[in-house]
C-alpha positions in Angstrom: 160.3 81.4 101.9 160.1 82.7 98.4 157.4 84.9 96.7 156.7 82.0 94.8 156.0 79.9 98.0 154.2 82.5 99.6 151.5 82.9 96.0 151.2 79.5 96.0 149.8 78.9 99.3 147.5 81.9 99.0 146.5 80.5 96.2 145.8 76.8 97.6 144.1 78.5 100.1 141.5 80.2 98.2 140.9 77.3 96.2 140.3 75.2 99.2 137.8 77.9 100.6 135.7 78.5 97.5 132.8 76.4 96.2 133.5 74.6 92.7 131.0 75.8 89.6 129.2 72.8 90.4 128.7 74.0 93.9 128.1 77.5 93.2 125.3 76.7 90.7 123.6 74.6 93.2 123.7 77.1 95.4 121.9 79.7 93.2 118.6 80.5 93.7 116.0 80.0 90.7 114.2 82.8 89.4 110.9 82.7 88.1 109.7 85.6 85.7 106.1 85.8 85.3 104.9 87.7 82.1 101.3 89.3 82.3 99.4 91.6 80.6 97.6 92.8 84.0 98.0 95.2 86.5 99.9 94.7 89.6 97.2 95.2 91.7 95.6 92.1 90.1 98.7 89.9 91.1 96.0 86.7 91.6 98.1 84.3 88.7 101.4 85.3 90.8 99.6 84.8 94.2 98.7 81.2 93.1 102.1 80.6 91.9 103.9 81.3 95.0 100.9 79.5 97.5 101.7 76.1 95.2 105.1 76.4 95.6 105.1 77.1 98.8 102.6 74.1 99.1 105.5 71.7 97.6 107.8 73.1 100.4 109.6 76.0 98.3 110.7 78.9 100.2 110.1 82.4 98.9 112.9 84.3 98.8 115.5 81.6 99.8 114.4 78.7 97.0 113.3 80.5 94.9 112.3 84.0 93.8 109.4 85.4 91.1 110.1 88.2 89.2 106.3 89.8 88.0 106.3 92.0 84.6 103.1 93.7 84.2 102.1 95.1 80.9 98.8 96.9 82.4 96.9 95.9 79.4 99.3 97.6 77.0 100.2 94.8 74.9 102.8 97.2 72.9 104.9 96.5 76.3 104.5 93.3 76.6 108.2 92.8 74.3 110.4 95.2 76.5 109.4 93.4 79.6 110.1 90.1 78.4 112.9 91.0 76.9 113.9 91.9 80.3 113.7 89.0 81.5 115.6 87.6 79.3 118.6 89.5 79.9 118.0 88.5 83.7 118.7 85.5 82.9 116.0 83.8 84.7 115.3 80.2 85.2 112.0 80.0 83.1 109.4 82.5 82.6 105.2 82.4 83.2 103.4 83.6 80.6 100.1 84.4 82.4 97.7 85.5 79.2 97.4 84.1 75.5 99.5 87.6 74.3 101.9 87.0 76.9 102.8 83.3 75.2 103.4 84.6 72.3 106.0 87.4 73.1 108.2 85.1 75.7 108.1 82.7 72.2 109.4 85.4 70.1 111.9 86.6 73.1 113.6 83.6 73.5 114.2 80.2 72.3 116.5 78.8 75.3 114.4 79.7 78.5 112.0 77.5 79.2 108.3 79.3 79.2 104.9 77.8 81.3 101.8 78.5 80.1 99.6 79.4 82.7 96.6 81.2 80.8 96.8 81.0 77.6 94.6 80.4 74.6 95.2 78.8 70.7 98.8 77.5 71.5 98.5 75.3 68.5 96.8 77.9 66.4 99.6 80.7 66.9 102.2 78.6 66.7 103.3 78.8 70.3 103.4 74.7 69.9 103.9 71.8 67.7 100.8 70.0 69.0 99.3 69.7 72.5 100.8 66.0 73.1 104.3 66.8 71.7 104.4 70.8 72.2 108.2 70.6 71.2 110.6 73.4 71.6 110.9 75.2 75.3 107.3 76.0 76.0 104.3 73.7 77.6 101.9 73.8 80.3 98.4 74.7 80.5 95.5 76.1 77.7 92.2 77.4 78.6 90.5 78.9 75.8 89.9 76.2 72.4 87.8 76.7 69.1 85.5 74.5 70.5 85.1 76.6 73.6 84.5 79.8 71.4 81.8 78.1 69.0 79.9 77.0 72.2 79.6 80.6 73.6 77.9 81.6 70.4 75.6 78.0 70.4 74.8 79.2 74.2 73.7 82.8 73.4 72.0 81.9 70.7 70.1 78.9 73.0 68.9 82.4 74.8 67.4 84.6 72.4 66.7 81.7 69.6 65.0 84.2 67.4 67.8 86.4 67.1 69.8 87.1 63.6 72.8 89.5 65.1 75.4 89.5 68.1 78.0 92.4 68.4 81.2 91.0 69.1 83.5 93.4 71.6 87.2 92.5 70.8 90.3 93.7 71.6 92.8 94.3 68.9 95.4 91.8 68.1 96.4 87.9 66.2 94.8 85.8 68.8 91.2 88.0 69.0 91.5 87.1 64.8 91.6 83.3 65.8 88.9 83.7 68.4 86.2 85.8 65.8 87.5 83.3 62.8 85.5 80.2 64.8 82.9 82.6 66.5 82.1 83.5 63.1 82.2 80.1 61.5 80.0 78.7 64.7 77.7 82.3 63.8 76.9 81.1 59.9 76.0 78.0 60.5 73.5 79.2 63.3 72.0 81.8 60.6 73.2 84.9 62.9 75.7 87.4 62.0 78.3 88.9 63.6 79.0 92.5 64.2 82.6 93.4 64.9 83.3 96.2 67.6 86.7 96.7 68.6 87.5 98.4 72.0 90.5 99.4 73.1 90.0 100.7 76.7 87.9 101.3 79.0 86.5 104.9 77.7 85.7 102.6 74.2 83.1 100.5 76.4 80.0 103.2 76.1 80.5 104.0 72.5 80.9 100.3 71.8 77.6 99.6 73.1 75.9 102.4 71.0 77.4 101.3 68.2 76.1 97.3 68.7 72.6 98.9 69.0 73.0 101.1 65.8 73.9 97.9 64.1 70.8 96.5 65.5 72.3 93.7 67.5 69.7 91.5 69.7 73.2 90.5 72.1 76.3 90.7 73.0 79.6 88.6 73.5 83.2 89.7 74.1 86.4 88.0 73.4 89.4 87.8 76.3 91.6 90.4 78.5 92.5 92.1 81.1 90.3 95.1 79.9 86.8 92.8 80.0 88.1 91.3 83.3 87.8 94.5 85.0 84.9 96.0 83.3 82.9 93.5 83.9 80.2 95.4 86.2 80.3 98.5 83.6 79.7 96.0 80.5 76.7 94.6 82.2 75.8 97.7 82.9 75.7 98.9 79.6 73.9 95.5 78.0 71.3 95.8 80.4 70.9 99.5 79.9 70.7 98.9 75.9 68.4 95.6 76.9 71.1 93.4 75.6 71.1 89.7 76.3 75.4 89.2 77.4 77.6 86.6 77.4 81.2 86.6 79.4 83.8 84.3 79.2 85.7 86.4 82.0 85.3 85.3 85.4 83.4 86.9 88.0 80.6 88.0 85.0 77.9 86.4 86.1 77.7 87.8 89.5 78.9 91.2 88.1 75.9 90.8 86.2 76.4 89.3 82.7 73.4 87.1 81.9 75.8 84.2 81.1 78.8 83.3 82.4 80.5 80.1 80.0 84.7 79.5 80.4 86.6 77.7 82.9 88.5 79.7 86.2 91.6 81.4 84.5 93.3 81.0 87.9 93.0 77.1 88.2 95.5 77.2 85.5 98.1 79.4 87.5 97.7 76.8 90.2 98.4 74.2 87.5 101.0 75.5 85.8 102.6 75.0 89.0 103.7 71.5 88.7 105.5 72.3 85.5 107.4 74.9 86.9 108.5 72.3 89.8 109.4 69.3 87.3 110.8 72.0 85.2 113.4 73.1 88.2 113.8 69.4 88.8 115.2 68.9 85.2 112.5 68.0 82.9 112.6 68.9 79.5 109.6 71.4 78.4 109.0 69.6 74.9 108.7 66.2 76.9 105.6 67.6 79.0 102.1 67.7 77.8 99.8 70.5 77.2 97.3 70.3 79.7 93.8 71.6 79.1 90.4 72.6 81.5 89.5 70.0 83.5 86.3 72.1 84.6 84.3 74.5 82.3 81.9 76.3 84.0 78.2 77.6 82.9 77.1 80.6 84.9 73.5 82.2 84.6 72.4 84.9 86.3 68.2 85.2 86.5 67.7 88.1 88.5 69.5 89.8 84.6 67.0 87.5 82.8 63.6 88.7 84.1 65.1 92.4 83.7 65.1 92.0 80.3 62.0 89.7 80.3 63.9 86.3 79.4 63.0 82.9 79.6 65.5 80.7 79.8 65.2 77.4 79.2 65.2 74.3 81.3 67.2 72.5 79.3 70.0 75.0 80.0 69.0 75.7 83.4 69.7 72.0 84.5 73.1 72.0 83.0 74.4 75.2 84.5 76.6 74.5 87.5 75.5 77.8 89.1 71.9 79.8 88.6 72.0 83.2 90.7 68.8 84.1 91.6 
């Protein structure tokens, strides 16, 4: 038998012992990146993630594995870590906040991204249109104009005589959209908004003094991670400056904000689930609708009311879906 005998049953050999590419890409596990401006130990949107899959009989670590970036409410990090997963390679990626969304965007063009909590898709440009989103990005929206213009219409339902809320806001394009219709809401209510931009959590106390130097009667924030956790010390502080306050961060309420007024960020992790299993199935993000709440929720917390000697009315009263007394 001659060398060339010998490689060419070696050869047929291997072939006939390894998988085709067809083979080998169906053996391949799908990664899921999952983009977040949180912190770790706030892994709820990832939590959710894996419970639905598993729920749809995915198995962690064997059909599929989730790759978490947390930014820890630096949103300057949010383009390294996506641009991480990117090189990764993986399957599609999770943006889990409104920033989030529009990094993956900008990162990449080919991957498909989910939106799991994110806010003014249309607005930033993250997608064509809610019923066609186009491009490689769909799933889920929480936060609308017409959610922002009601949190000012509610506060000012509280304290009816009042002429100024301070707005606390985080820096960035999406808090521009969210003031741009709080403002717009704020004229045509004859109250005026005053502006205060924090940027972490040592910010909160100077914030506050600066709302009551500008003589504001309340108090409203925009989204983020930074209000999420802070929400005990904010309604600290409003209460301590006798300021009516309005969340839309869950948990507020009961923290003791006097109004809780959004929908539960994490249904739309749960959500977002289905996409990411028709997604792995084939489909084509452009052909899947934007989905938005199907529950907003109106939160009022009395026990904050008579502290700072509120009234609220009935009429709001018998359309909250939870009073704490």
């Amino acid at each position: 038998m001659d060398w060339r005998t010998i490689i060419g049953l070696i050869a047929g050999a291997l072939l006939a012992t390894t998988p085709s590419g067809v083979e080998a890409q169906q053996s391949k596990i799908p990664r899921i990146g999952v983009l977040s401006l949180d912190f770790p130990r706030n892994s709820t949107c990832v939590d959710e993630i894996r419970l639905g899959l598993d729920a749809l009989g995915y198995v962690d670590g064997r059909t599929y594995v989730i790759e978490p970036r947390f930014a820890e409410d630096r949103s300057d990090l949010l383009p390294s870590l996506a641009a991480d997963l990117v090189r990764m390679k993986v399957d599609l990626i999770v943006s889990a906040s409104g920033p989030a969304a529009l990094v993956a965007k900008e990162a990449t063009s080919s991957i498909p991204i989910v939106l799991a909590s994110s806010f003014y898709p249309v607005e930033s440009g993250v997608i064509a249109s809610l019923a066609r989103p186009g491009g490689n990005v769909t799933g889920v929206t929480h936060f609308t104009p017409e959610l922002m213009a009601k949190r000012v219409q509610l506060l000012k339902e509280v304290v009816p005589n009042a002429t100024r809320f301070a707005v606390l806001r985080l820096p960035g394009r999406l808090q521009d959209l969210v003031l741009k219709d709080m403002q717009a809401t704020a004229r045509g209510l004859g109250v005026q908004l005053q502006v205060v931009e924090v940027r972490r959590e040592e910010d909160l106390a100077a914030a506050f003094d600066a709302a009551v130097a500008g003589r504001a009667q309340a108090v409203l924030s925009t989204q983020g991670p930074l209000f999420w956790h802070n929400n005990g010390r904010i309604a600290e502080l409003a209460l301590r400056h006798h300021l009516p306050s309005l969340s839309g961060e869950p948990s507020a309420a009961e923290a003791g904000a006097l109004l809780f007024y959004g929908p539960n960020v994490f249904e739309g992790c749960r959500r977002a689930v289905r996409y990411i299993d028709r997604i792995l199935k084939g489909a084509k993000p452009a052909e899947l609708p934007i989905e938005q709440p199907t529950k907003i929720l109106l939160m009022v917390n009395l026990k904050t009311a008579k502290a700072l000697g509120l009234t609220i009315p009935q009429s709001l009263l018998s359309r909250a879906d939870e009073v704490i007394r």
